[in-house]
mmCIF file of the C-alpha atoms, coordinates in Angstrom:
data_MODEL
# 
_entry.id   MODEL 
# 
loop_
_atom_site.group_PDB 
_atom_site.id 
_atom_site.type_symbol 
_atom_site.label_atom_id 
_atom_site.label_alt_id 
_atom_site.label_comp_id 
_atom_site.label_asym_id 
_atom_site.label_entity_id 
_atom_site.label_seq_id 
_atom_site.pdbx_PDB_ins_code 
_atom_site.Cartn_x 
_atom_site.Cartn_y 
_atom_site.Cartn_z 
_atom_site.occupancy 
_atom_site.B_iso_or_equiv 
_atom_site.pdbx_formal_charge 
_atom_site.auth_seq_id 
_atom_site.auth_comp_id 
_atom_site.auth_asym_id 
_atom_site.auth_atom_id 
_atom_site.pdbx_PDB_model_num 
ATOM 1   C CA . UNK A 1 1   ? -35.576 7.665  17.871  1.00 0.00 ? 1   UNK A CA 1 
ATOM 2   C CA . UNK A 1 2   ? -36.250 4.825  16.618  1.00 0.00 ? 2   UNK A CA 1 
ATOM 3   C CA . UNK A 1 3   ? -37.125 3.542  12.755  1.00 0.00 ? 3   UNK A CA 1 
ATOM 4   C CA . UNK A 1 4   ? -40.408 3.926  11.414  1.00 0.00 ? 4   UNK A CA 1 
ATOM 5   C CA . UNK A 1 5   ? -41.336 0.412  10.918  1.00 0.00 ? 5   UNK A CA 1 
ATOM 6   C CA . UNK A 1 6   ? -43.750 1.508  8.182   1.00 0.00 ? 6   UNK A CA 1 
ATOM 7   C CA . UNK A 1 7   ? -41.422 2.865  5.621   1.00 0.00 ? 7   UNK A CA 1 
ATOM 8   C CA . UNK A 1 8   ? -40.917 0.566  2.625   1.00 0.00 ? 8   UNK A CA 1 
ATOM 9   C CA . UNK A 1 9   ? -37.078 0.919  2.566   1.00 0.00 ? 9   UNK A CA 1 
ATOM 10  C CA . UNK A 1 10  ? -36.872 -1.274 -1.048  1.00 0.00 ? 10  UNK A CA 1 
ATOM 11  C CA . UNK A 1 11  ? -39.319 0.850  -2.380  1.00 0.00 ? 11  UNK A CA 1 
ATOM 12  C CA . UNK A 1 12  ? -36.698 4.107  -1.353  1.00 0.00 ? 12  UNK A CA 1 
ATOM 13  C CA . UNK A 1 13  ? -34.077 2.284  -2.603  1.00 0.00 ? 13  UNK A CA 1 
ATOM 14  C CA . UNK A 1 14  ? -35.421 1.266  -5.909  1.00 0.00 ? 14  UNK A CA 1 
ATOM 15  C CA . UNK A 1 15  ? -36.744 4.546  -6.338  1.00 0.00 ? 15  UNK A CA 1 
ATOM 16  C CA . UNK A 1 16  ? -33.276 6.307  -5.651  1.00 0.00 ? 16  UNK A CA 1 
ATOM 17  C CA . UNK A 1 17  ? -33.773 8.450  -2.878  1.00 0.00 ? 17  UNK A CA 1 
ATOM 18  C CA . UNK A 1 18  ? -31.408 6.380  -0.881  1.00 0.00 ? 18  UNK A CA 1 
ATOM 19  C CA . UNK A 1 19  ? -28.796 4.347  -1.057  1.00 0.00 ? 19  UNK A CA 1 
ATOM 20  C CA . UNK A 1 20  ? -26.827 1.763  0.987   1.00 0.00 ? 20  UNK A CA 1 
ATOM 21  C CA . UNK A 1 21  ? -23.161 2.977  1.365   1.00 0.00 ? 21  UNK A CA 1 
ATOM 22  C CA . UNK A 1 22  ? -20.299 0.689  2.436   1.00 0.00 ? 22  UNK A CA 1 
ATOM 23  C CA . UNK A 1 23  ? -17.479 1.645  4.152   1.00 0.00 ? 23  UNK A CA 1 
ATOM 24  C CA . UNK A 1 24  ? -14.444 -0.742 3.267   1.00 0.00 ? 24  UNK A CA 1 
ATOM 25  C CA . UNK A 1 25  ? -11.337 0.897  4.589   1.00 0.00 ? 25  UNK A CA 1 
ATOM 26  C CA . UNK A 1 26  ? -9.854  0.777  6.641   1.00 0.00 ? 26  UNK A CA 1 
ATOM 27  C CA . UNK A 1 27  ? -10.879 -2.588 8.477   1.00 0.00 ? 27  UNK A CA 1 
ATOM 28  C CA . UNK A 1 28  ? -11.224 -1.879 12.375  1.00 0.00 ? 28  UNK A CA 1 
ATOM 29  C CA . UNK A 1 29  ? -11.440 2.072  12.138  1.00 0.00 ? 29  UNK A CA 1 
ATOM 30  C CA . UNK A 1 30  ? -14.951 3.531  13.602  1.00 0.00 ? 30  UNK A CA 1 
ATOM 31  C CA . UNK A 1 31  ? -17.228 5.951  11.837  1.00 0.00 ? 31  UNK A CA 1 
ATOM 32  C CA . UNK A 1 32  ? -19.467 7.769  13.291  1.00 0.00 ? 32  UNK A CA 1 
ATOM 33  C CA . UNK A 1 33  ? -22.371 9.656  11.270  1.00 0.00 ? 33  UNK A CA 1 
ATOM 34  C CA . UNK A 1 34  ? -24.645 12.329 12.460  1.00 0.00 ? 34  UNK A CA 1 
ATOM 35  C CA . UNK A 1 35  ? -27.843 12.115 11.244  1.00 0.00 ? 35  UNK A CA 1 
ATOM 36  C CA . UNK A 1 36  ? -31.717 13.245 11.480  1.00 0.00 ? 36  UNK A CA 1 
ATOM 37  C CA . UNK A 1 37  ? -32.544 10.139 13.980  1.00 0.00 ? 37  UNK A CA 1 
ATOM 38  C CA . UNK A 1 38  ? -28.614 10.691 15.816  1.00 0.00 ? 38  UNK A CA 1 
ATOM 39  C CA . UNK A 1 39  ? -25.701 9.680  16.114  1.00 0.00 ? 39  UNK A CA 1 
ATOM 40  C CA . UNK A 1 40  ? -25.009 6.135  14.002  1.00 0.00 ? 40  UNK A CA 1 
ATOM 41  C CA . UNK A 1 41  ? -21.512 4.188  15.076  1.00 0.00 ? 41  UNK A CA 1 
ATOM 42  C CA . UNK A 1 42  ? -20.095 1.804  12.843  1.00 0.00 ? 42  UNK A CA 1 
ATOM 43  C CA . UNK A 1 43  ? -17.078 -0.142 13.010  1.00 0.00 ? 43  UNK A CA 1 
ATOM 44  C CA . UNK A 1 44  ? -15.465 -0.292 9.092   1.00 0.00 ? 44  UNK A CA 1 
ATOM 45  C CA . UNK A 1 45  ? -16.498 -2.879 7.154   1.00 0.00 ? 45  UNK A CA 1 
ATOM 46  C CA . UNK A 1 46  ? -20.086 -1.746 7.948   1.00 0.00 ? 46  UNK A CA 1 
ATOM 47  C CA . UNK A 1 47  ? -22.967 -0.365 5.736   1.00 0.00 ? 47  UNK A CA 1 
ATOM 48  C CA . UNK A 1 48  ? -25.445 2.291  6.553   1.00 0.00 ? 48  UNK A CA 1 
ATOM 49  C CA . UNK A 1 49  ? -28.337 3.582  4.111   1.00 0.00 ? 49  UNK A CA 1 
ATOM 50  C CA . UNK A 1 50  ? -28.258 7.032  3.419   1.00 0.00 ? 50  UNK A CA 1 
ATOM 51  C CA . UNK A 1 51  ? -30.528 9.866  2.023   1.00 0.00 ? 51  UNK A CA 1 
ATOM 52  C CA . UNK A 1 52  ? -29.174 11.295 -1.501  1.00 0.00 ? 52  UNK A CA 1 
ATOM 53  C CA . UNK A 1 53  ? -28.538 14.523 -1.734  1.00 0.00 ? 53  UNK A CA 1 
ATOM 54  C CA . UNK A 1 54  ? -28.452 15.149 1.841   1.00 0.00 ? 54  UNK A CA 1 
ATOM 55  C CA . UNK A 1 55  ? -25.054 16.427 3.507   1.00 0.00 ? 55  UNK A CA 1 
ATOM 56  C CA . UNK A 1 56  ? -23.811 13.884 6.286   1.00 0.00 ? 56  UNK A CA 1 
ATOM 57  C CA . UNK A 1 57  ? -21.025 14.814 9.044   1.00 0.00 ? 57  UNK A CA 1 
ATOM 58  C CA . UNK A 1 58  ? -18.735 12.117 9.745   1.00 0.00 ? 58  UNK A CA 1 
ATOM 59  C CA . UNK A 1 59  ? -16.088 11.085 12.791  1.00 0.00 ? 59  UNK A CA 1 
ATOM 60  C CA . UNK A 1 60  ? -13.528 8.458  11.547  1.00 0.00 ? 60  UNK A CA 1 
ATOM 61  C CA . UNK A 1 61  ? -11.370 7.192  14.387  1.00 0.00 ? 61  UNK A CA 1 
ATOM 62  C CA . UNK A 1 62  ? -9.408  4.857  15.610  1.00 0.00 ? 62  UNK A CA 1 
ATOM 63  C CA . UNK A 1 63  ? -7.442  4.552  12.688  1.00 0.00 ? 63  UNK A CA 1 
ATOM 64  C CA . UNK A 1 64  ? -4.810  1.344  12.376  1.00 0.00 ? 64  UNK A CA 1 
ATOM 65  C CA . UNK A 1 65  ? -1.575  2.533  12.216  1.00 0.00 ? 65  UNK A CA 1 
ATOM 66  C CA . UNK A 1 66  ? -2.275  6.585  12.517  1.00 0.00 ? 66  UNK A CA 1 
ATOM 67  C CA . UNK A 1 67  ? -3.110  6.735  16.616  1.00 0.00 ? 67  UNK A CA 1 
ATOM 68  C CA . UNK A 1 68  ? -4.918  8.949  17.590  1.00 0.00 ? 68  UNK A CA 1 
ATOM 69  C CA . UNK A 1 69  ? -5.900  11.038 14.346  1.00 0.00 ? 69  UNK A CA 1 
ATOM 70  C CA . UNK A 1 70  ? -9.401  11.759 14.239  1.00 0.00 ? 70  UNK A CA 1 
ATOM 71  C CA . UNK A 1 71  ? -10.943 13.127 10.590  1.00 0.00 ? 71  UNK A CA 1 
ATOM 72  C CA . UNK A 1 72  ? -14.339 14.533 10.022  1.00 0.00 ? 72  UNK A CA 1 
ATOM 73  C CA . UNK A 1 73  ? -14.970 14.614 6.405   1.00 0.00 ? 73  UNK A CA 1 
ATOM 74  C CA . UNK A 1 74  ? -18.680 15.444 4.672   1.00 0.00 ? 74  UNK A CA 1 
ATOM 75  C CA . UNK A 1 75  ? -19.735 12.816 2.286   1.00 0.00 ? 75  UNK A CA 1 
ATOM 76  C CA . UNK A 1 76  ? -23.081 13.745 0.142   1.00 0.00 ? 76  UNK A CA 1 
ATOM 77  C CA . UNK A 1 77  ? -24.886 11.331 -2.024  1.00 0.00 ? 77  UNK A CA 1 
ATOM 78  C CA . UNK A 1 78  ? -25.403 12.998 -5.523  1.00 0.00 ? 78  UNK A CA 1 
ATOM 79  C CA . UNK A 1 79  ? -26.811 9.969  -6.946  1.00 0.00 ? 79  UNK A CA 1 
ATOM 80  C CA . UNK A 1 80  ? -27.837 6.488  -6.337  1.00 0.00 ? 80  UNK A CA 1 
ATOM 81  C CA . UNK A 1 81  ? -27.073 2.930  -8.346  1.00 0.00 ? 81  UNK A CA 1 
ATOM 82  C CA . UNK A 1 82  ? -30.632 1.106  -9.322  1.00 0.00 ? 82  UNK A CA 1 
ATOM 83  C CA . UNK A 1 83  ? -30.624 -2.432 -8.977  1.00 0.00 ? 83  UNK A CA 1 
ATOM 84  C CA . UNK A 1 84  ? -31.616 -4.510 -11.619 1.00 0.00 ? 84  UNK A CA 1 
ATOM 85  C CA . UNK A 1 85  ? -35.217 -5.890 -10.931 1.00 0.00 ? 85  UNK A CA 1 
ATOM 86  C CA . UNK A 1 86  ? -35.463 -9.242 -8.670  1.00 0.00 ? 86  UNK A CA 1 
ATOM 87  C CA . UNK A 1 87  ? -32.219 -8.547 -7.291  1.00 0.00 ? 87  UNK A CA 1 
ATOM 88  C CA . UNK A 1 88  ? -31.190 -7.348 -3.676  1.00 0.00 ? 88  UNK A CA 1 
ATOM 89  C CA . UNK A 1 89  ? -31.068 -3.671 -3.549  1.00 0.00 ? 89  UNK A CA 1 
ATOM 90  C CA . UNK A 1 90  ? -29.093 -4.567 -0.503  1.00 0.00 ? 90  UNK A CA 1 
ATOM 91  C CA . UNK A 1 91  ? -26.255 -6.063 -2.491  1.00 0.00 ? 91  UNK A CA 1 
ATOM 92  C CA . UNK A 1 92  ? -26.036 -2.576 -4.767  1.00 0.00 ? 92  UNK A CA 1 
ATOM 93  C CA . UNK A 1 93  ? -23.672 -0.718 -2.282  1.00 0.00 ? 93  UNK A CA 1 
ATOM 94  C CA . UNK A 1 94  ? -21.769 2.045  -3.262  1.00 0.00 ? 94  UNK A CA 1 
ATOM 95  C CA . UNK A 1 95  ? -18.047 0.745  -1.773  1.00 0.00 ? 95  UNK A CA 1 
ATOM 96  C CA . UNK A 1 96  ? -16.409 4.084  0.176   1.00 0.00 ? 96  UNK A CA 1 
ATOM 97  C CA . UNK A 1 97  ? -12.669 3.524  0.908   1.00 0.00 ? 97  UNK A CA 1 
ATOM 98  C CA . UNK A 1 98  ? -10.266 5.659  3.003   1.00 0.00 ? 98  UNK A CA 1 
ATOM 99  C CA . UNK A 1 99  ? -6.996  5.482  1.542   1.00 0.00 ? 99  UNK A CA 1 
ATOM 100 C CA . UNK A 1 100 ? -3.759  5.221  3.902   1.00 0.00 ? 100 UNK A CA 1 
ATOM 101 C CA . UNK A 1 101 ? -2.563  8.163  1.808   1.00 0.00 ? 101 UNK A CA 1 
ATOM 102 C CA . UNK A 1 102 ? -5.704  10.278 2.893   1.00 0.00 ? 102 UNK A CA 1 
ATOM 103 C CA . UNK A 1 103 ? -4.843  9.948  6.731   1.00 0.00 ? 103 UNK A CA 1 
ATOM 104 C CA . UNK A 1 104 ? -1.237  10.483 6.073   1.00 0.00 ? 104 UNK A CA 1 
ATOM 105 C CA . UNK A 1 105 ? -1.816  13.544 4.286   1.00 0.00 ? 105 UNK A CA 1 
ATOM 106 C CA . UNK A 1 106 ? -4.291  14.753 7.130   1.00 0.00 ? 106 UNK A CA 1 
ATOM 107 C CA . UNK A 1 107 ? -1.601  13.642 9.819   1.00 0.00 ? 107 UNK A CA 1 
ATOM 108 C CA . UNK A 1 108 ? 1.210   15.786 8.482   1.00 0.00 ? 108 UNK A CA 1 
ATOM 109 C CA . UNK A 1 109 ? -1.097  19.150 8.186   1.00 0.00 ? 109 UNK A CA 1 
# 
């Protein structure tokens, strides 16, 4: 389904009741995140705008240097950064990093 090109997406941002989220880490892995218009795929660094306070299932694959482990962690927004005024809300990204230590604890069980 396709966006609603009416919604004011600044105005949500400012406002709080979303936020842009970045993923950092780790360069070249794929997330995928299930959401209320489908299935978004990004390839890490990527951002996506979110809803706060809503509960999002994730699918982070191909993983450099773990194969073929595939994790599906829950990330929820409990709050949101506001941007100063006459900036970007764009460039007020919360950073999200997977840490090499998170996979390697996931790949041993």
């Amino acid at each position: 389904m396709p966006a609603d090109p009416a919604i004011d997406l600044v105005a949500l941002l400012r406002r709080g009741l979303v936020q842009v989220v970045r993923f950092q880490s780790p360069e070249g892995a794929e997330v995928e995140c299930a959401t209320s218009s489908g299935l978004i795929r990004l390839t890490v660094p990527s951002d996506i705008v979110l809803v706060v306070g809503r509960p999002y299932r994730l699918r982070v694959s191909h993983i450099p240097d773990h194969g073929d482990l595939v994790v599906y962690p829950t990330l929820r927004l409990l709050g949101s950064i506001t941007p100063p005024p006459q900036t970007d809300p764009f460039s007020f990204a919360i950073p999200l990093h997977f840490v090499p230590e998170d996979f390697e604890d996931l790949a041993e069980g």
